[in-house]
C-alpha positions as CSV (number, residue, x, y, z in Angstrom):
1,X,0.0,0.0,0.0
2,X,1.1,3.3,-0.9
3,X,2.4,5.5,2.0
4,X,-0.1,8.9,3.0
5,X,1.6,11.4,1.8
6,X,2.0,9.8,-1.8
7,X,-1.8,9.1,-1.8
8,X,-2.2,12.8,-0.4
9,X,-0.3,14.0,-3.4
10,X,-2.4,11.8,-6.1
11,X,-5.3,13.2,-4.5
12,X,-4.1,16.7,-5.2
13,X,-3.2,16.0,-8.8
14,X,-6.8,14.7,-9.5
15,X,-8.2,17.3,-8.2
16,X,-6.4,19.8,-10.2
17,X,-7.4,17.4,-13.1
18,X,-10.8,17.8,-12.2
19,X,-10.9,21.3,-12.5
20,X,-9.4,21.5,-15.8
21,X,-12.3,18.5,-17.0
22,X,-14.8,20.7,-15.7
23,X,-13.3,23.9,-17.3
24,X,-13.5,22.4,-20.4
25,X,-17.2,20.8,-19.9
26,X,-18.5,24.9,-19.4
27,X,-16.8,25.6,-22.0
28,X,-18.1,23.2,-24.4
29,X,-21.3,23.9,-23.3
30,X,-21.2,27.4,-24.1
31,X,-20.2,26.7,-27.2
32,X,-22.5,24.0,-28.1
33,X,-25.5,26.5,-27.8
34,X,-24.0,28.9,-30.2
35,X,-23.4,26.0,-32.5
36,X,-26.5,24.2,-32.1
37,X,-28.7,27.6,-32.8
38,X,-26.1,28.1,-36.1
39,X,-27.0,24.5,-37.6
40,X,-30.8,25.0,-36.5
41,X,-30.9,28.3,-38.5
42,X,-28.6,26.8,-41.3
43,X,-30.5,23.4,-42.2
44,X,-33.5,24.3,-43.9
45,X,-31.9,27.0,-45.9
46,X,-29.5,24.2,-47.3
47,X,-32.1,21.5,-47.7
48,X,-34.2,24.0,-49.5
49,X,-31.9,24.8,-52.1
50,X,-30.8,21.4,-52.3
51,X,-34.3,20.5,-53.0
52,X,-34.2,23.0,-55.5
53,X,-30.7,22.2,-57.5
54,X,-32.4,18.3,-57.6
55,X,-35.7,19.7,-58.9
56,X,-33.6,21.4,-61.8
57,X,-31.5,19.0,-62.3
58,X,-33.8,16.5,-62.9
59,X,-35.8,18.8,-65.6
60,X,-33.2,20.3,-67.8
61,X,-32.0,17.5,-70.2
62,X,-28.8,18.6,-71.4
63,X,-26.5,17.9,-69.0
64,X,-23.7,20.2,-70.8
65,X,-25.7,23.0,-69.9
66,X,-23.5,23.8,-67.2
67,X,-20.3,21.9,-65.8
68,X,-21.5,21.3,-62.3
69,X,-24.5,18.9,-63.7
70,X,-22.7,16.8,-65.6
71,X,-22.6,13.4,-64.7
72,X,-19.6,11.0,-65.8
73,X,-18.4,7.2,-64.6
74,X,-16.9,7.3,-61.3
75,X,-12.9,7.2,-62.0
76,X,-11.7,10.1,-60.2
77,X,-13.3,10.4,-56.4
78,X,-12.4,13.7,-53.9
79,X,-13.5,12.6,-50.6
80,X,-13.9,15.6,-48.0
81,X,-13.5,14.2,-45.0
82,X,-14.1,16.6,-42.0
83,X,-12.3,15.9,-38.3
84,X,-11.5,18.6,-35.7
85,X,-8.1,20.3,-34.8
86,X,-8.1,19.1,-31.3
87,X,-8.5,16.3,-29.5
88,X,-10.1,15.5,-25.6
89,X,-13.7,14.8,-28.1
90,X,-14.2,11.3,-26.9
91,X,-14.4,8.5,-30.0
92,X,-15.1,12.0,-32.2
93,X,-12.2,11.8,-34.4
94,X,-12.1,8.1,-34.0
95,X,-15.3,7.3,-35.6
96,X,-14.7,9.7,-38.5
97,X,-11.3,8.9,-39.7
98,X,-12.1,5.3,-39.4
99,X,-15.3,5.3,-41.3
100,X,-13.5,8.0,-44.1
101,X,-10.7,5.6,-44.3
102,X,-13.4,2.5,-45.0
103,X,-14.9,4.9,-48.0
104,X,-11.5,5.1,-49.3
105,X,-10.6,1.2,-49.4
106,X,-13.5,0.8,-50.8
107,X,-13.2,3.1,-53.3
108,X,-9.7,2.1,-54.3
109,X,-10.3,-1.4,-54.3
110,X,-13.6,-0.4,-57.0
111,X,-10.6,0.6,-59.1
112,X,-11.3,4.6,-58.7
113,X,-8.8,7.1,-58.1
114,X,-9.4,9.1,-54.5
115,X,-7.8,12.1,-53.5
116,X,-8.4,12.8,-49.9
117,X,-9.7,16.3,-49.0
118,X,-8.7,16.8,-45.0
119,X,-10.3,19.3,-42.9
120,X,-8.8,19.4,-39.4
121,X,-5.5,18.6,-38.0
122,X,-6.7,15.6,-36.9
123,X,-7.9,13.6,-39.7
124,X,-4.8,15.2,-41.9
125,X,-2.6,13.6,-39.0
126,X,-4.4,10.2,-39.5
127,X,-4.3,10.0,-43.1
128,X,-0.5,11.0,-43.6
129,X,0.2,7.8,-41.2
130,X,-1.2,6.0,-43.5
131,X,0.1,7.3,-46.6
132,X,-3.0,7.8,-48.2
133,X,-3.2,9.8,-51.6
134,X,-4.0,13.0,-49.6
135,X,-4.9,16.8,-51.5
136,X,-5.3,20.0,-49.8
137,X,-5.8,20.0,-46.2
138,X,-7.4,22.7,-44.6
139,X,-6.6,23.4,-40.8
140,X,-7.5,25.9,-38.1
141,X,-10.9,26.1,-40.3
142,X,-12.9,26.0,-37.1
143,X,-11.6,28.5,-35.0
144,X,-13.6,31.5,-36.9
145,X,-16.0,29.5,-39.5
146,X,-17.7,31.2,-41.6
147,X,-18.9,31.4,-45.2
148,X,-16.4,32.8,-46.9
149,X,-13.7,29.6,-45.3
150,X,-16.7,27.4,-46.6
151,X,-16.4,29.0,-50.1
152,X,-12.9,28.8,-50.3
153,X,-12.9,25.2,-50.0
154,X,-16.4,25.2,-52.2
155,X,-13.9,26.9,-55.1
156,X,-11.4,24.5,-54.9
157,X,-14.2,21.5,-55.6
158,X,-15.6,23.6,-58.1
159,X,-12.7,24.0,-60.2
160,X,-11.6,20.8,-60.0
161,X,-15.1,19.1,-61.3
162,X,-15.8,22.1,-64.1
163,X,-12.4,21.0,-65.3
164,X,-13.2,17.6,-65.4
165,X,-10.6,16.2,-63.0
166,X,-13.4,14.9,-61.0
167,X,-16.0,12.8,-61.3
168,X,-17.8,12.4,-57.9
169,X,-17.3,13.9,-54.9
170,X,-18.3,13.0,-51.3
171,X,-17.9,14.7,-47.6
172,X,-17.5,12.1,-44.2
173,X,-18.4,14.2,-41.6
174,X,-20.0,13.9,-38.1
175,X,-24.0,14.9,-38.3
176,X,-25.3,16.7,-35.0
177,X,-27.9,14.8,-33.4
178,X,-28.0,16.1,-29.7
179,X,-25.5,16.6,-27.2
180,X,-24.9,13.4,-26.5
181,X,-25.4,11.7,-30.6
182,X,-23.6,12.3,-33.4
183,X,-23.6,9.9,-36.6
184,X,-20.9,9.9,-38.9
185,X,-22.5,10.1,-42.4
186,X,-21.1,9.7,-46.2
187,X,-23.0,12.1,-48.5
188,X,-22.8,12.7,-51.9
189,X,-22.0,16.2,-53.0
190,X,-21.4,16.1,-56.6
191,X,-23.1,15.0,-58.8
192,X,-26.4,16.3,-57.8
193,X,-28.6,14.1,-57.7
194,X,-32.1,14.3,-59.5
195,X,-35.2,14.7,-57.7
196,X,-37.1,11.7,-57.9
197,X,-40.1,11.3,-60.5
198,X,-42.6,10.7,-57.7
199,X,-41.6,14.1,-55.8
200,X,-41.5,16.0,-59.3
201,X,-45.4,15.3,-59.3
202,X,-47.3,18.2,-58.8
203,X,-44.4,20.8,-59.1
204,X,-44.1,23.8,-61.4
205,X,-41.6,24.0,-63.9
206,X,-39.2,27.1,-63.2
207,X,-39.3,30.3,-65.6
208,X,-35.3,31.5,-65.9
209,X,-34.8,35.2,-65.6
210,X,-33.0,36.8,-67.1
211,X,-31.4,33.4,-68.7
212,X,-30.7,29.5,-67.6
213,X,-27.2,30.4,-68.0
214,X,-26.7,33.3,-65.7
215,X,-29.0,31.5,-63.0
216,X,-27.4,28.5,-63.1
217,X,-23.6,30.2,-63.3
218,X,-25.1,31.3,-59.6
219,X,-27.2,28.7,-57.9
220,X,-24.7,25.8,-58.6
221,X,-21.6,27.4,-56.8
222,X,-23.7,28.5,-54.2
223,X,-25.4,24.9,-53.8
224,X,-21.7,23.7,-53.1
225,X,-20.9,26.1,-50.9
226,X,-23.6,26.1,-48.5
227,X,-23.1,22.3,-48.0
228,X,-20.3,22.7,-47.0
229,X,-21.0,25.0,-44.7
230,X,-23.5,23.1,-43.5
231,X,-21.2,20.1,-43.0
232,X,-18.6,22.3,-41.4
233,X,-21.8,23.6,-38.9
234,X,-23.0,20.0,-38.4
235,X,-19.1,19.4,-37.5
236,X,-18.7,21.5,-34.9
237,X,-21.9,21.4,-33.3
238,X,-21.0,17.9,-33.0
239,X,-17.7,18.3,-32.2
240,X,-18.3,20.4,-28.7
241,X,-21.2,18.0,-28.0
242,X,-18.9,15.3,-28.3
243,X,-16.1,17.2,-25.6
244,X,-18.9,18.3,-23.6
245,X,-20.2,14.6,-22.8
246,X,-16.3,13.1,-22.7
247,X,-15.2,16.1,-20.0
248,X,-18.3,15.5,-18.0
249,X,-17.5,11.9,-17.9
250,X,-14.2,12.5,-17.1
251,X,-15.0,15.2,-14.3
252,X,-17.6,12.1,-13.0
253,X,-14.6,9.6,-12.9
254,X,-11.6,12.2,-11.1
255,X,-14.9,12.1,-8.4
256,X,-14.8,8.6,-7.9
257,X,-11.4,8.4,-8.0
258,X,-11.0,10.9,-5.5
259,X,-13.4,9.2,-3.4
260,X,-11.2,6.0,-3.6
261,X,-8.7,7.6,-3.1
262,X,-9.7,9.4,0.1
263,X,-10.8,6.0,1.7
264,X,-7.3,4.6,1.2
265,X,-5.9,7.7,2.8
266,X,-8.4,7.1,5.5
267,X,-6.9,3.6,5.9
268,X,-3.4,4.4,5.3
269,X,-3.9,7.0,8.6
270,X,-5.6,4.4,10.5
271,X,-2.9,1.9,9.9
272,X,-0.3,4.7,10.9
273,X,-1.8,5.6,14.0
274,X,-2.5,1.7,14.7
275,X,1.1,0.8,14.5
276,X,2.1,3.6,16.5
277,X,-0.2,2.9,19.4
278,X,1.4,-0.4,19.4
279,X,4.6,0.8,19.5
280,X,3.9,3.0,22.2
281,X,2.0,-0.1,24.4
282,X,4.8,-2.6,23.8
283,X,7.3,0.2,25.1
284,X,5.3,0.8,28.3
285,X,4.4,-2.7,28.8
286,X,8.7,-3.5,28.4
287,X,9.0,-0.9,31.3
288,X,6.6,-2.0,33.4
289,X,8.0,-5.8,33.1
């Protein structure tokens, strides 16, 4: 058993880890709230215009009307795949990197080319171990999100497809469900995909002002751009649930440990003063004899 003051001095340390733990659990929490209220505001603008581009798409014929609706065999595959730059996020990073890293086998071993778009130190850290065919990487993307970081990576995606180096792309990223859920998800971002004949039904057809060129030369960048926005909001709501729930759990364990802790103290003191009493008896007692 481990002498009193060294249990004394673990105890201290704990503690001191406790306080960081539950630091960070405010902290996530605050930040969670902002987050959550962003992707709440942010999802039906994007599903709306995703509803949209798929409504278009699946009424104007000609695919070579613009660059971003064409559709080609799969041969070249960008997969965005969207991790955080820090860690203490509990199986956050984990769960995304290992299900990004699945797309990718699976991909290769379709016989497709994949370049691996990384957003986050993290998943760029776990894809370079593993000497994957890795692109751009994007870090510190979190920090100050906005719109305009979204569109920067949007442009890159966008050139690359118009110029046909592309064929498909897809995002991996973690989809908010609640503080405590997030699912990692593979969605397709390019191609868009056309609205189904069944949902068309009953729909009006779209008058183009002032032309299908101009309109669409707007609405098709700006449909890849706010999903990835989205994505990037969906990530990082997730991303502080995710801390929040691991620091609270680790703030729950440095308790019990404490608590365990305490009790050997409790018995390491009683031993002391047991075995000093006992001393102090067998010294009378050898006086009195």
């Amino acid at each position: 058993m481990a002498n009193l003051k060294e249990i004394r001095k673990r105890i201290a340390t704990v503690k001191n880890t406790q306080k960081i733990t539950r630091a960070m659990y405010l902290v996530a929490a605050a930040r969670l709230r902002k987050a959550q209220e962003n992707i709440t505001r942010m999802r039906p603008y994007a599903l709306s215009t995703l509803d949209m581009l798929s409504a278009l798409a699946a009424r104007i014929d000609d695919e070579d009307t613009h660059p971003l609706l064409a559709r080609r065999e799969e041969k070249h595959v960008m997969l965005i795949a969207l991790s955080s730059d820090r860690g203490l996020a509990g199986a956050f990073n984990a769960q995304l990197t290992k299900e990004a890293y699945k797309q990718y086998n699976r991909l290769i071993e379709d016989g497709k080319q994949v370049e691996v778009v990384a957003i986050g130190t993290k998943g760029r850290d776990f894809f370079r171990r593993r000497s994957v065919n890795l692109g751009q990487t994007f870090s510190n993307v979190f920090e100050d999100l906005s719109y305009e970081k979204a569109s920067e990576i949007g442009g890159a995606v966008i050139s690359a497809y118009s110029s046909s180096k592309l064929d498909a792309v897809y995002m991996v990223y973690n989809e908010f469900k609640s503080a405590i859920s997030q699912q990692v998800v593979v969605e397709p971002l390019l191609p868009i995909k056309p609205m189904s004949p069944d949902r068309m039904e009953g729909t009006a057809d779209y008058i183009y002002e002032p032309s299908q060129g101009e309109i669409l030369d707007t609405l098709l960048p700006l449909y890849v751009n706010v999903e990835i926005y989205r994505a990037l909001l969906e990530s990082v709501a997730s991303e502080h649930g995710a801390r929040m729930t691991a620091m609270d759990n680790a703030t729950k364990n440095a308790k019990e440990m404490i608590d365990s802790l305490t009790l050997q103290a409790n018995r390491a003191r009683q031993a002391a003063i047991t075995t000093e009493l006992t001393e102090i008896i067998s010294g009378a007692e050898s006086l009195n004899a």
